[in-house]
N, C-alpha and C positions, 0 to 999 in steps of 0.2 A: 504493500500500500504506500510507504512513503517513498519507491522507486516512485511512483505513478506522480506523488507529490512533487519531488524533486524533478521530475521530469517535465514538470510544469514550467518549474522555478529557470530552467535550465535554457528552458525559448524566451530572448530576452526580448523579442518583439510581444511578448505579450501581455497586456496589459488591461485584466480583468477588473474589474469593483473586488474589492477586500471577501465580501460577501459569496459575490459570484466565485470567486476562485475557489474558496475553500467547498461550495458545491459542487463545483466542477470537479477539482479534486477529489473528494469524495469519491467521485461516482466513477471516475477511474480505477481509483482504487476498488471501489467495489468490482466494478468490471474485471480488475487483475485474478481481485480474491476469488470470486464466485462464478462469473462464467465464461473463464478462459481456462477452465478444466479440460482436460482434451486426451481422446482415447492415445493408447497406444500405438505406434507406428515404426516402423522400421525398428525396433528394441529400444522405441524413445518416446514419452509420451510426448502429444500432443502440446501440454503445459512446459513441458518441459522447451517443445521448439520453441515455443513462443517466448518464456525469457532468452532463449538465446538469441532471439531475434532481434531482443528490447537491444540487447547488450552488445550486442555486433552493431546495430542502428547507430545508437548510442556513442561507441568509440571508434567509430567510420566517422561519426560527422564531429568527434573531437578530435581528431588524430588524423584523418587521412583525407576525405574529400575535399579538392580545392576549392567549391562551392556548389549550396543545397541551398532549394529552395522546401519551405516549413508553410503551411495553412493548415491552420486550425480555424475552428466553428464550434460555435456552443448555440445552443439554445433550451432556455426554460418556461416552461407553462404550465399552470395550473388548471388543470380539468377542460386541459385543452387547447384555454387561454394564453397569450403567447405575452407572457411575463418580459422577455428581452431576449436579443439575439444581440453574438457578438463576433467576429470574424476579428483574426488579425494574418497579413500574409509577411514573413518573415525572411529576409537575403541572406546569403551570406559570402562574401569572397575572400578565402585563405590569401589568396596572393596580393592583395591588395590592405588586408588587414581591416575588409570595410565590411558593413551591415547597413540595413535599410531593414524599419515595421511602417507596414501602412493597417491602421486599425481602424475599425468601424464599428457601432454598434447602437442600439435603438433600443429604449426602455417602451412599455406600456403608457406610458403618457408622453410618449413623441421625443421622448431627450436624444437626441446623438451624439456621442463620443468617437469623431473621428481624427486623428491623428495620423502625421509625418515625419516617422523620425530616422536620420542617419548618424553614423558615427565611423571614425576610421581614427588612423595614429595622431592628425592631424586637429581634428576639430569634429564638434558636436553639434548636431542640426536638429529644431523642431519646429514645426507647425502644427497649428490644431484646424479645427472648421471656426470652431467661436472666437479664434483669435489670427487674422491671415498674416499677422508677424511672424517671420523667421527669427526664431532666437538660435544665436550661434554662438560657440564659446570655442576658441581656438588657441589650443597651446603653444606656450614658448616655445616646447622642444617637443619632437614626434613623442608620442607617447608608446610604453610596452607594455600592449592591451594583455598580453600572458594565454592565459587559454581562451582559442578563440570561440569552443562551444562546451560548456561545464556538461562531464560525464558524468548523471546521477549517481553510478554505480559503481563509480571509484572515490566518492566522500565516504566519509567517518560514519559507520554503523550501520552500512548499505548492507551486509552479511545479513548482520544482525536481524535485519528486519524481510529480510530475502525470506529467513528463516521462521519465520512469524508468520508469513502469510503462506510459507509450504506447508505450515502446523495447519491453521485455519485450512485452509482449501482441504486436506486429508483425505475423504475418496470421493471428491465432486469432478471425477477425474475422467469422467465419461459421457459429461451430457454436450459436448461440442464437436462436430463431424471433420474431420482433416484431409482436404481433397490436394490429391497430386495431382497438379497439370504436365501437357504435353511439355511446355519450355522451360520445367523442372522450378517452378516456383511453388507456393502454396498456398491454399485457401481456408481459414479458417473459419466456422461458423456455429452458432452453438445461443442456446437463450435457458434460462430459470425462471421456472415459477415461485412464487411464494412459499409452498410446501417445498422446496430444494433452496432454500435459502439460509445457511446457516445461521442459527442464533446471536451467534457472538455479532455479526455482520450487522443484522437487526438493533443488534442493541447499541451498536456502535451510529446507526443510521438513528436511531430515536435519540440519541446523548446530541449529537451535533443539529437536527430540528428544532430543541428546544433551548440548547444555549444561544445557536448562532442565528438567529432568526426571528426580528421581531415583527413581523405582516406590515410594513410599510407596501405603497403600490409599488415599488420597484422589486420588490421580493417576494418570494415564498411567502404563502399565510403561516401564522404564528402554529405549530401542530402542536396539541399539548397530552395527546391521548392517543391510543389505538397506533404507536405509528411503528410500521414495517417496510421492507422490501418487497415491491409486490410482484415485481418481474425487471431482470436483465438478461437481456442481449448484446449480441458483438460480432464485428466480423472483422477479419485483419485479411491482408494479404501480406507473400513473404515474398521477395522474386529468388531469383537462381542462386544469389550470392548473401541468402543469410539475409538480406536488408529489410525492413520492415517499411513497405511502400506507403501502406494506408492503414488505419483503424478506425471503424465506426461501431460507437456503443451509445448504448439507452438503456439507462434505469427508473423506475414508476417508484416513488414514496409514497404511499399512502399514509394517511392520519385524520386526525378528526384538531379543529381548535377552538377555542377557549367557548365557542358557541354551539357546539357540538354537530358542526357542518363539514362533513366530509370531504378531503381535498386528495387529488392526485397528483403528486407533484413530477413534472417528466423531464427529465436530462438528456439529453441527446448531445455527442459528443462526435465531430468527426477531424479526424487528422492527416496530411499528406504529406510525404516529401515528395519532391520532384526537382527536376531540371538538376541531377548530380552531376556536378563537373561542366555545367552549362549554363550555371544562374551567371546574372549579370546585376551588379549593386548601379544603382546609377545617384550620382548624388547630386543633389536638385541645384538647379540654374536660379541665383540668386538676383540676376540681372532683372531691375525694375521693379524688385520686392523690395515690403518693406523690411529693414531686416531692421535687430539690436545686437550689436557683437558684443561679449565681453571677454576679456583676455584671462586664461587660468594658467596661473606656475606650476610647472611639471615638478613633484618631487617623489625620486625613488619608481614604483612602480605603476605610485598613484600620484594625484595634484591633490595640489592645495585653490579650497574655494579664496578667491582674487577678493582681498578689501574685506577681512570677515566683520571688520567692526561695523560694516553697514550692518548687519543684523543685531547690532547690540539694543536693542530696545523692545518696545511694547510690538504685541503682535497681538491679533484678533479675531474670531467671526461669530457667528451669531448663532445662539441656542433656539433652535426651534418646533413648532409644534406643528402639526396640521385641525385647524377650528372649521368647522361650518364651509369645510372645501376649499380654506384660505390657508398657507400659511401665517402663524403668528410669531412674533418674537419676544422672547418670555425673557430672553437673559443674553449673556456675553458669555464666549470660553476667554479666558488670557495666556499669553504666556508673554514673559517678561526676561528674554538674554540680559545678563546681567557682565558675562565675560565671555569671550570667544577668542581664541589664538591658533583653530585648526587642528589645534589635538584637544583640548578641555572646552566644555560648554559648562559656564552655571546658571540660573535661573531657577522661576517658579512661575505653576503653574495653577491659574484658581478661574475662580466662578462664579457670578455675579447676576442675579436674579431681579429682575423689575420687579415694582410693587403690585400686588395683587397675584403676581405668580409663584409666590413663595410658596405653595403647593408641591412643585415641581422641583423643588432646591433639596428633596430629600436623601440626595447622593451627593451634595456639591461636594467639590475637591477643592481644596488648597495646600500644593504642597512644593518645599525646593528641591532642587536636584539637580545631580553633579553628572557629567555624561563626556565619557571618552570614544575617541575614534578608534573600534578595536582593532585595526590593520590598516595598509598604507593603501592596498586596494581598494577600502570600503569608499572613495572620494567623499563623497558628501555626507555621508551617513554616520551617527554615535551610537554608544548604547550608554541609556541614563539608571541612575541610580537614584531613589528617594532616601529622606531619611528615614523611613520605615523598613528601606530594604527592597520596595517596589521595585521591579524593573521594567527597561521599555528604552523606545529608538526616537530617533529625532534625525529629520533628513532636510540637510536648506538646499532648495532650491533658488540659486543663484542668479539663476536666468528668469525666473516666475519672480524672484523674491518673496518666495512663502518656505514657512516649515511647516513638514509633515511630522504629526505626531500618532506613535501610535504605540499600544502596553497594555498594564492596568496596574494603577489608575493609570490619564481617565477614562480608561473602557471596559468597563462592566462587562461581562457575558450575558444577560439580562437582567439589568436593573434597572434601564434606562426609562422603562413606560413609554410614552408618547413622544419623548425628547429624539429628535432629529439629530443622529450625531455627524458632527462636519470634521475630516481630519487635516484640512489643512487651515493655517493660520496665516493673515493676510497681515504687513504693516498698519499699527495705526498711524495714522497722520493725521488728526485733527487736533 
């Protein structure tokens, strides 16, 4: 299951909501655990070709092809209802040291998240739809990007949990059919029902329902009862050489929430590579855009964010609710840099409640905390400490001029109620 995670984390053109991902993931994972069991074949189960497949995929495009192109697809609905789709298509070219994500995606009430982004030794490129700025940041000195595609299944504990899911899976080892074709590739296909689901699976699908999900219209309804695995499916292709071309999976959660109104919640997940040894990175023609450069010092493997003391101050956005079909604004989040030098950040982070909404204040946070860069590679990103011992990250976007915060505190697994949480933090300036 955390290959399936890590193997997310690993396509860096992609770029889910916090929320989406971790169902996405999921449901990979589930797909891994539960219905990519596979008979027997040539004196090798079917399960068995299939991690070799991950893992040959895997360290072909961290180690050997000079360029893969990656598309991925998600889409979530509710009893049918088509919650969000998200698409992201991802380059890449070894010999060039370049990448390129173009993302897209559409919520249930019309939002779109589409995105431009390139990177190579030299410089850093984005565009969005809601904003036709090029933000570029271009280093003093070539950069040494190191590995150019992270192999999940050579990080720390990849055994470990290889292991964990051969335990789990144990004899669901026969419900997916393994066709040999003529040009000596393979075909995998295979589904579970509910009654073939195992428990631990189930319970691990109801533990993340009811932490990570609070029924906002962007999401999953809140499930708080009855909830299982009600069926997955999968099918993969392998070509000649071990590579894993495509995977398409779908998994049904059923539940019931807090109303006792029964919801089916549907994951569909489809993945390709293509164009190996033939993608083309093309980095975008700046000529007559608007663009904003800013210059980053290269140091070691990674840079340093240029002028950190511009972030030394108050930071902000807005606590909100959904009333009568409206957004309302009940309160403010803060965070307040107090020191910044690129390896140490200090500040505090609290919470401030309008009058009459003091209802809603019944989790406020106020607390300091100290936050280092834990490596040279991390560029932008800390990891903070409270004085309680809390932990959690902090990421400045340099080019936005926002920080992203995210931990707990201030992020509850469900205690939030009605409150809108916003994770990134904008300059105050008034």
């Amino acid at each position: 299951m955390e290959a399936s995670k890590n193997t997310l984390k690993g396509m860096n053109g992609l770029k889910f909501k916090k929320k989406t991902a971790m169902l996405v993931s999921f449901t990979l994972g589930t797909l891994l655990v539960a219905s990519t069991a596979l008979a027997d074949i040539v004196n090798k189960s079917g399960y068995d070709q299939l991690k070799d497949a991950l893992k040959v995929t895997a360290g072909q495009c961290s180690e050997k092809f000079d360029s893969f192109t990656m598309d991925i697809s998600a889409v979530i609905k509710d009893n049918e209802k088509t919650l969000m789709t998200e698409n992201t298509i991802s380059k890449y070219d070894r010999s060039k040291d370049a990448s390129e994500s173009i993302s897209s995606g559409e919520s249930i009430r019309g939002d779109k998240n589409n995105s431009h982004t390139y990177s190579d030794k030299t410089c850093n490129i984005r565009v969005s739809e809601g904003d036709p700025t090029y933000y570029v940041t271009e280093f003093t000195e070539q950069r040494d990007i190191g590995v150019f595609f992270s192999n999940p299944f050579k990080e720390e504990y990849a055994d470990d949990f290889e292991k964990i899911a051969d335990a789990v899976i144990g004899g669901l080892k026969d419900h997916v059919v393994v066709t040999e074709n003529s040009d000596g590739s393979l075909g995998l296909a295979g589904s579970l029902t509910e009654l073939q689901i195992p428990s631990l699976v189930n319970a691990v699908a109801s533990l993340q329902m009811k932490q990570k999900f609070n029924g906002d219209q962007n999401n999953p309804p809140r499930l708080t009862e009855d909830i299982f695995v009600k069926e997955v499916k999968g099918t993969a292709k392998i070509n000649k050489d071990g590579v894993m071309e495509n995977i398409l999976g779908s998994a049904v959660l059923s539940g019931k929430d807090e109303q006792g109104t029964v919801h089916d919640i549907t994951v569909e997940i489809l993945a390709t590579l293509s164009d190996i040894n033939s993608t083309t990175v093309n980095k975008p023609d700046l000529t007559g855009k608007k663009v904003v450069k800013n210059i980053a010092r290269n140091e070691g493997p990674g840079y340093e964010i240029s002028n950190p003391e511009k972030f030394v101050g108050k930071f902000k956005n807005d606590i909100l609710i959904e009333k009568d079909n409206k957004f309302v604004k009940v309160g403010e989040r803060c965070i307040e840099i107090t020191q910044f030098d690129n390896q140490t950040v200090t500040g505090r982070y609290y919470e401030v409640y309008k009058p009459g909404f003091e209802a809603y204040a019944t989790t406020q946070r106020d607390f300091k905390f100290n936050a280092q860069k834990p490596d040279e590679k991390n560029f932008s990103g800390f990891d903070y400490t409270t004085e309680s011992g809390s932990k959690g990250n902090l990421y400045f976007e340099q080019r936005a001029g926002k920080i992203h915060l995210s931990g707990n505190p201030p992020l509850p697994a469900s205690d939030l109620g009605d409150l809108i949480f916003d994770y990134n933090f904008s300059p105050d300036l008034e």
